[in-house]
N, C-alpha and C positions, 0 to 999 in steps of 0.2 A: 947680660945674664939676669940682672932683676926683672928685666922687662919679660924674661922669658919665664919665670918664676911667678909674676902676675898673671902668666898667662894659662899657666898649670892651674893655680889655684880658681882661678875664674872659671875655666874648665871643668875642674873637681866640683865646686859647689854648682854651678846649672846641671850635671851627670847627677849630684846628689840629689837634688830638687826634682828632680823628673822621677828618680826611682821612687821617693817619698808620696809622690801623687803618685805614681801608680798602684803605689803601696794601698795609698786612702782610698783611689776608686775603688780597686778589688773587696776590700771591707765593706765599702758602703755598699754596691750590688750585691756580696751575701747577706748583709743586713735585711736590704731590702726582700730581697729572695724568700728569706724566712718569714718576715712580717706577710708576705703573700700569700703563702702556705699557711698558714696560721687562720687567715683568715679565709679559705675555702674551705678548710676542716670545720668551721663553727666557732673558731679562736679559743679561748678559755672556759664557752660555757659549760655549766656542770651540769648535773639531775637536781645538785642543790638549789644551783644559782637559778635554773630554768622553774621550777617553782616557785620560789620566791617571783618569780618572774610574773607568774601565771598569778599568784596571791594578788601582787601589787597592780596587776591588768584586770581585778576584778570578777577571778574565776572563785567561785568559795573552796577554802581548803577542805569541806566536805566533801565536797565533789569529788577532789582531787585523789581524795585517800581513798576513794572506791577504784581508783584508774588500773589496771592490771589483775583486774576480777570480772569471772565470767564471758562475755565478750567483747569485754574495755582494754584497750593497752595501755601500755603504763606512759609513766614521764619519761623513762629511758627509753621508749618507740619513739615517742615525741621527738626528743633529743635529734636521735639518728634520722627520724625523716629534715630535720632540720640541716645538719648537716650533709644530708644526700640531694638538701634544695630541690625536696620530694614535697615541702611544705612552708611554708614564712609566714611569721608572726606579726600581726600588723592591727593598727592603733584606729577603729573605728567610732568617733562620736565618744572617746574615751575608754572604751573597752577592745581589752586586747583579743583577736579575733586570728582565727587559723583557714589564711588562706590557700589553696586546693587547687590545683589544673589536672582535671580528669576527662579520658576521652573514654566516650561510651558505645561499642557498636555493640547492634541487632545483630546477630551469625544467624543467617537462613540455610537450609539444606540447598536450595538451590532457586534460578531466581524468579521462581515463581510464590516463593514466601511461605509454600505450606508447613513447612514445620521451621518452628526457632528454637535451637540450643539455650540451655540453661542451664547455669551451674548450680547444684545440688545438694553437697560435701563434702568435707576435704576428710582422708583417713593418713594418719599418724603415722611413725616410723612404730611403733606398737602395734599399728593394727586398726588402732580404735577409730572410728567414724564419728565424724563431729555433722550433724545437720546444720548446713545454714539456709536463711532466708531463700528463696526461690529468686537468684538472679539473673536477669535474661541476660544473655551475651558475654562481652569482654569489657574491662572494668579496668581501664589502668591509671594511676596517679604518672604526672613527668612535671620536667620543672621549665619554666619561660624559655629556655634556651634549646626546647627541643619541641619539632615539630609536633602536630597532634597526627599525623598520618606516621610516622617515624614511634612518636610512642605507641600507638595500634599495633605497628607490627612487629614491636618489641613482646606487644603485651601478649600477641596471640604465638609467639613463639617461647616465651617463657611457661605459658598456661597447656595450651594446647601441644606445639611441638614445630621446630624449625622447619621441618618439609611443607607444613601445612602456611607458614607465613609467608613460603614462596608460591603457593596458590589462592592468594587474596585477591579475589573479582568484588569490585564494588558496583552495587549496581547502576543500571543506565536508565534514561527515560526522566519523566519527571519523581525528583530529591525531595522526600520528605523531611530531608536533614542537610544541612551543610556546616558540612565539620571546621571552615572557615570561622562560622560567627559560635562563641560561645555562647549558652544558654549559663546565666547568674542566678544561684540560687543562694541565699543566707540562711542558715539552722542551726539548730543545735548539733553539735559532732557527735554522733554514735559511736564512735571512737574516744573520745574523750568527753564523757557530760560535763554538762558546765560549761565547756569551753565555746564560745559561737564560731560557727564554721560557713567561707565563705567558698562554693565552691563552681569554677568555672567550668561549664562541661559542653566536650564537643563532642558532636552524634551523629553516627556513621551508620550505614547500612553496607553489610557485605555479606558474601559466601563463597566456601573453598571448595570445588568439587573431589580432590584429594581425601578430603576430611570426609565427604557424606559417602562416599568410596565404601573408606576403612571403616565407618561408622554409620551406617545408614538407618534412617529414623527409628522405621518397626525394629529395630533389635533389643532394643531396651538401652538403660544406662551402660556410660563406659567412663573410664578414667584414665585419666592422663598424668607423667609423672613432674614432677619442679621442686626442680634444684635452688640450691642458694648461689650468691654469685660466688663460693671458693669453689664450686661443681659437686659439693655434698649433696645426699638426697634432704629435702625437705619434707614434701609429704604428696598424697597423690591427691589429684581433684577430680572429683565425680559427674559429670556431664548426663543430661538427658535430651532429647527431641521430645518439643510437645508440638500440639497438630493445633496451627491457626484457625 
């Protein structure tokens, strides 16, 4: 009987001991689980902390107080391109520096190059038209982890419209661009003064016959409409052909 009674108990605590470990791994995998998530969101930084940030890297807080006037975004853009690993903040020669993977294509009507797309104005959910800068083609920021041809046809399906990013002909013959090697440039961010901007851009030549279709040069300007990603309207952007 004792023997059999040692052999209960010996039993009871090895059954306890395993449940107990199981108990701790499952905590520590949520643990970890959380720590993970925390830190693809942009972990605890603030608008406060990221200022302070931007002071202590050497941007003047003058600058900064201008940031969300005119056609500067604020420290809360800042923020969320950071967290969307749309953009990362990094330490050149001592000053903290906003660096950029933007891919840039020409959009030609067709591929003989006579006319190239240019985006013109964006109008409001008001109505009202904002003139910008005369910029040829498509324009998209993406983050290390995505290709530069994959962000192009994200970017020409957001701006332009999904039919049109299923009829992307890049052209053939000899590349005045390869979207492969980035082209580095360092500036000041027009987006954020003050702040130095380091930005790597790849550069594409393409054209969608779909698009010069529905939109053909002589008609004059046209626009297009984009969304946010919860599928709300944002605002529309205004396109033109000009003649090479």
């Amino acid at each position: 009987m004792p023997t059999r009674r040692r052999k209960r108990r010996t039993y009871r605590r090895k059954r306890n001991i395993k449940r107990r470990t199981r108990r701790y791994k499952k905590r520590r995998g949520r643990r970890k689980k959380r720590r993970k998530t925390r830190r693809h969101r942009g972990g605890n930084l603030t608008v406060t902390a990221l200022t302070q940030k931007l002071i202590d890297g050497g941007v003047p807080e003058s600058k900064i107080n201008t940031w969300g006037t005119g056609n500067t975004k604020s420290v809360n853009n800042l923020l969320k391109e950071i967290q969307n690993k749309d953009t990362a903040l990094e330490y050149i020669d001592g000053m903290i520096t906003r660096a950029t993977n933007v891919v840039h294509a020409n959009v030609y009507d067709k591929e003989d190059k006579a006319f190239s797309l240019y985006e013109i104005g964006h109008i409001d959910a008001n109505g009202g038209l904002r003139p910008v800068s005369r910029t040829e083609g498509i324009r998209e920021k993406f983050n290390p982890t995505e290709h530069p041809k994959d962000a192009l046809k994200r970017g020409i399906r957001e701006e332009l419209g999904e039919k049109y990013s299923k009829s992307i002909r890049f052209m053939k013959g000899h590349h005045v661009y390869d979207i492969e090697k980035p082209v580095i440039i360092s500036t000041d961010s027009r987006s954020y003064p003050g702040l130095p901007a380091t930005y790597k851009t790849y550069r594409e030549e393409v054209y969608m016959p779909e698009l010069s279709i529905a939109h053909p040069p002589r008609s004059g300007p046209f626009k297009t409409e984009e969304r946010n990603e919860d599928g709300s309207f944002k605002r529309y952007i205004v396109w033109e052909w000009r003649r090479n």
